[in-house]
C-alpha positions in Angstrom: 33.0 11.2 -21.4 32.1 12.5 -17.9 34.0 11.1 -15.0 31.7 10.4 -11.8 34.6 11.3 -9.3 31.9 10.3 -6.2 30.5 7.2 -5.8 29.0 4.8 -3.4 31.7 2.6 -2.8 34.2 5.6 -2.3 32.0 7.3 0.2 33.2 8.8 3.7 31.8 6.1 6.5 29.3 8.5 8.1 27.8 9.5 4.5 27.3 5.7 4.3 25.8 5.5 7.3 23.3 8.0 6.8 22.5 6.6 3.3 22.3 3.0 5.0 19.9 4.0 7.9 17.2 5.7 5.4 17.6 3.1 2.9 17.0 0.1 5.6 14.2 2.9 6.9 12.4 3.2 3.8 12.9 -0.4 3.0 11.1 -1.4 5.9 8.6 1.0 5.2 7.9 -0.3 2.4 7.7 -4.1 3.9 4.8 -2.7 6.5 3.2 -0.7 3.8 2.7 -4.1 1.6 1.6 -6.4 5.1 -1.2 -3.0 5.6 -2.4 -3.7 2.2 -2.6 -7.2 2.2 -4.7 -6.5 5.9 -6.9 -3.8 4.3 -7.5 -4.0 0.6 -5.9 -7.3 0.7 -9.2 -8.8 3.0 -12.2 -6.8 1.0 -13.2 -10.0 -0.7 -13.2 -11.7 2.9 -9.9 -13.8 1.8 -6.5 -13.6 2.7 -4.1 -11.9 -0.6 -4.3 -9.6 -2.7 -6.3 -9.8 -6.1 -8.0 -8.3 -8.7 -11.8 -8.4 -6.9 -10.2 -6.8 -3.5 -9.5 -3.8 -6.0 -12.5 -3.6 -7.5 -14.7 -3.7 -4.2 -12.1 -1.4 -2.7 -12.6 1.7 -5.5 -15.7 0.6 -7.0 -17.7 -0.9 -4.5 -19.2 -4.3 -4.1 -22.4 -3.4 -5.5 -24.1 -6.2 -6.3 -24.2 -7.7 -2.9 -26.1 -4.1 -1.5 -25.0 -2.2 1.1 -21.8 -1.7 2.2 -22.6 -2.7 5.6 -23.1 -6.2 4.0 -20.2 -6.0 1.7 -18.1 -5.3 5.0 -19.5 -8.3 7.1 -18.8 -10.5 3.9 -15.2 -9.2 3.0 -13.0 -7.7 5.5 -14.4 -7.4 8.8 -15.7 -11.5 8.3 -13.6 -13.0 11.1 -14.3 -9.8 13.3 -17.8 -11.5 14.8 -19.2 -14.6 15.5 -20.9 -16.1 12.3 -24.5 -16.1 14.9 -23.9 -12.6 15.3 -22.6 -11.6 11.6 -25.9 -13.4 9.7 -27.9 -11.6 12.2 -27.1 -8.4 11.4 -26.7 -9.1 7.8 -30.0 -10.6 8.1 -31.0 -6.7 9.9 -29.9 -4.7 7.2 -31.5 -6.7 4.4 -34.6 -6.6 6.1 -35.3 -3.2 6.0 -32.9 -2.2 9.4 -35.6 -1.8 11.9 -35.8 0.8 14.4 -37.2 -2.1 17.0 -34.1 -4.1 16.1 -31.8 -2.3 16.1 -32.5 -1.4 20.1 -32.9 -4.3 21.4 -29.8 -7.0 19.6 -28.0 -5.0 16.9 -26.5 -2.1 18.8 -25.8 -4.0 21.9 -24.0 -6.7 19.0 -22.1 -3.5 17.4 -21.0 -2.1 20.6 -19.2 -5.6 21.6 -17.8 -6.6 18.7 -17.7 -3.2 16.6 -16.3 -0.6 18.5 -13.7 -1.6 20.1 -11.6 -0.5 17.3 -14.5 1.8 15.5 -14.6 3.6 18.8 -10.8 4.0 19.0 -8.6 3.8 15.5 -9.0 7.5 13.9 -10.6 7.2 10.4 -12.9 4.8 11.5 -16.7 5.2 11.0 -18.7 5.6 14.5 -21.6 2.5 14.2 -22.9 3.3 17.4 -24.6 6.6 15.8 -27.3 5.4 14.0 -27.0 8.0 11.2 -23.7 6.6 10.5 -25.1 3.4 10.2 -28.1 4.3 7.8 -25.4 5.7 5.8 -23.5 2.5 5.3 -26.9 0.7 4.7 -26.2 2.5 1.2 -25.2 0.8 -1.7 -21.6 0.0 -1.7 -20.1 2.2 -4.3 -16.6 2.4 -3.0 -14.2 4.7 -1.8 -15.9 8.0 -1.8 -14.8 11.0 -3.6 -13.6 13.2 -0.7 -11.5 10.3 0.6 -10.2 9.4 -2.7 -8.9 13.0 -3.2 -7.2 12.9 0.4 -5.2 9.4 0.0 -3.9 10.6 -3.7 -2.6 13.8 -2.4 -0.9 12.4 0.3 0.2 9.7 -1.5 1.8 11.5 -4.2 3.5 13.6 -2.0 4.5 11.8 0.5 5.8 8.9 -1.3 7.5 11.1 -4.2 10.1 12.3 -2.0 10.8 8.5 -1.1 11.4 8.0 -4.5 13.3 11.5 -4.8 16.1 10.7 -2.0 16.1 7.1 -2.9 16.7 8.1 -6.6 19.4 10.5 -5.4 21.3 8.1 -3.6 21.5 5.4 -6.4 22.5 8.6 -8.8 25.9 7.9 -7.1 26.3 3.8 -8.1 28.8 2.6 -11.1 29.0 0.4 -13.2 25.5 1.1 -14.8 24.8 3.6 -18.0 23.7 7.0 -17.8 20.8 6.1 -20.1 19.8 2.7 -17.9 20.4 4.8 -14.5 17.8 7.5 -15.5 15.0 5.2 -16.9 14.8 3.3 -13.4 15.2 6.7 -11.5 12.3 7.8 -13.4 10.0 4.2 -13.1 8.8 4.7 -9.9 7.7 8.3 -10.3 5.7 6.9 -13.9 4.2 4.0 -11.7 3.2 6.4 -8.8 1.3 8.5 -11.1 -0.7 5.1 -12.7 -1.4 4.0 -9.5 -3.2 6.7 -8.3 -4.8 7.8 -11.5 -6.1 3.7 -11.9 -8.1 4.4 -8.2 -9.9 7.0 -10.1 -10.4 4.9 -13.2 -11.8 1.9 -10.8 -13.9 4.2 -9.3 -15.5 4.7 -12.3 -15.2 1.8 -14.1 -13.7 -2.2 -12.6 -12.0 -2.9 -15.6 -8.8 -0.7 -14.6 -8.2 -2.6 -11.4 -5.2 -4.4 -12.8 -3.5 -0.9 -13.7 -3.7 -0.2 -9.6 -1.9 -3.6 -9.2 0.7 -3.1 -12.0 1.3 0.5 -10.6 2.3 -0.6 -7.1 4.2 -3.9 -8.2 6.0 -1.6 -10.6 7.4 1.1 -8.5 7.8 -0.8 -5.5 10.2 -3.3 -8.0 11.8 -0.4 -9.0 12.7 1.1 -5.6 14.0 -2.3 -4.4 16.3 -3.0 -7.4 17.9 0.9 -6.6 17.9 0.6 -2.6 19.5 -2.8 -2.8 22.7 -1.4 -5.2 23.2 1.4 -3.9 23.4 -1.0 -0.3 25.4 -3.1 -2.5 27.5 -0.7 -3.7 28.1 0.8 -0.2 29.0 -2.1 1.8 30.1 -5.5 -0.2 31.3 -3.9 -3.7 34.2 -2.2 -1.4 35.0 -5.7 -0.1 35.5 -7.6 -3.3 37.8 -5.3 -4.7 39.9 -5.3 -1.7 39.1 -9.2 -1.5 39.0 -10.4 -4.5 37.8 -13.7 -5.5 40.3 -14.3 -8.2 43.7 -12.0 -7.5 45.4 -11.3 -10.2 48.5 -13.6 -11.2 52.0 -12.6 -10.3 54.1 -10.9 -12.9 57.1 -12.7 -14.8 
């Protein structure tokens, strides 16, 4: 049997530190990541949480309500105009989206309410160009292609070398088996890869919204369970053997 002769608890005090600070780091990441999602996808069906339809209208579109100008007003940008002001351009683009209209009430109404963050977050469509516009009088269908191919290769490589240093650091924790240690090292990696590939399947289909949800419960699960032990295993385990709760009887 291989002895581990370096482990957490063992560590020098600066190697702790530096494990510590990108663990808490990456933790918190991780917290902000979730609050962005819940703000984002979390809002596509207009209400507060994540579920299974904020998915679907994220990757596959909200198609049977039109366009995704009206999908928009209805889910995520709902509380982002006065309801006067929302109906009436919903109203606008069900109506055909006339030219006369549009100059004299609905851009005047997009450029109050609109662009202060259109005009100013990056990524952001521009609604004050009207050939922007006519293009999200479309049929919402989703996440386009071009975009969809951006996010997963950032995503999967930018978040699997979170997993990778995470996973290095909890290679160094006791008291677990070999066999358990490398099956939860390997989770999130497994869970990154459904994830992503379950935007793809949405897009095409609605029915494999629940795999994005399982993928991003599972590896986020999987990266708190290692970045908690290995804090664990840094910090308090040290104490309690130093401390112990029950010291061990005196010898006769």
């Amino acid at each position: 049997m291989e002895i581990q002769r370096f482990t957490l608890s063992n560590a020098a005090l600066p190697l702790k530190t530096l494990f510590s600070g990108y663990l808490l780091v990456v933790g918190l990441g991780l917290l902000f990541a979730g609050g962005q999602i819940m703000l984002t996808h979390g809002m596509a069906d207009g209400k507060l949480g994540l579920s299974v339809d904020d998915i679907v209208y994220s990757y596959y579109g909200n198609r049977e309500e039109g366009s995704k100008l009206v999908s928009k007003l209805n889910g995520s940008m709902k509380d982002n105009a006065p309801p006067d002001v929302r109906m009436a351009m919903i109203k606008w683009a069900e109506t055909g989206a006339s030219e006369e209209l549009w100059d004299s009430r609905v851009s005047m109404d997009v450029d109050q309410y609109c662009q202060p963050c259109h005009a100013n977050i990056s990524g952001l469509p521009d609604l004050s160009n009207k050939d922007t516009m006519k293009k999200l009088l479309a049929v919402d269908e989703g996440q386009p292609m071009a975009t969809l191919t951006r996010v997963s290769h950032i995503h999967l490589f930018g978040i699997s070398f979170i997993f990778f240093f995470v996973g290095w650091i909890f290679t160094y924790s006791t008291g677990i088996a070999p066999m358990h240690k490398a099956i939860l090292i390997s989770v999130p990696f497994g869970f990154l890869i459904v994830d992503v590939l379950a935007w793809w399947l949405t897009k095409l289909h609605p029915g494999f919204a629940w795999f994005v949800i399982i993928g991003g419960f599972g590896y986020s699960l999987a990266a708190a369970i290692m970045i908690f032990t290995s804090l664990y295993q840094m910090w308090i385990l040290p104490l309690r053997k130093n401390h112990p709760v029950y010291p061990p009887a005196d010898a006769t």
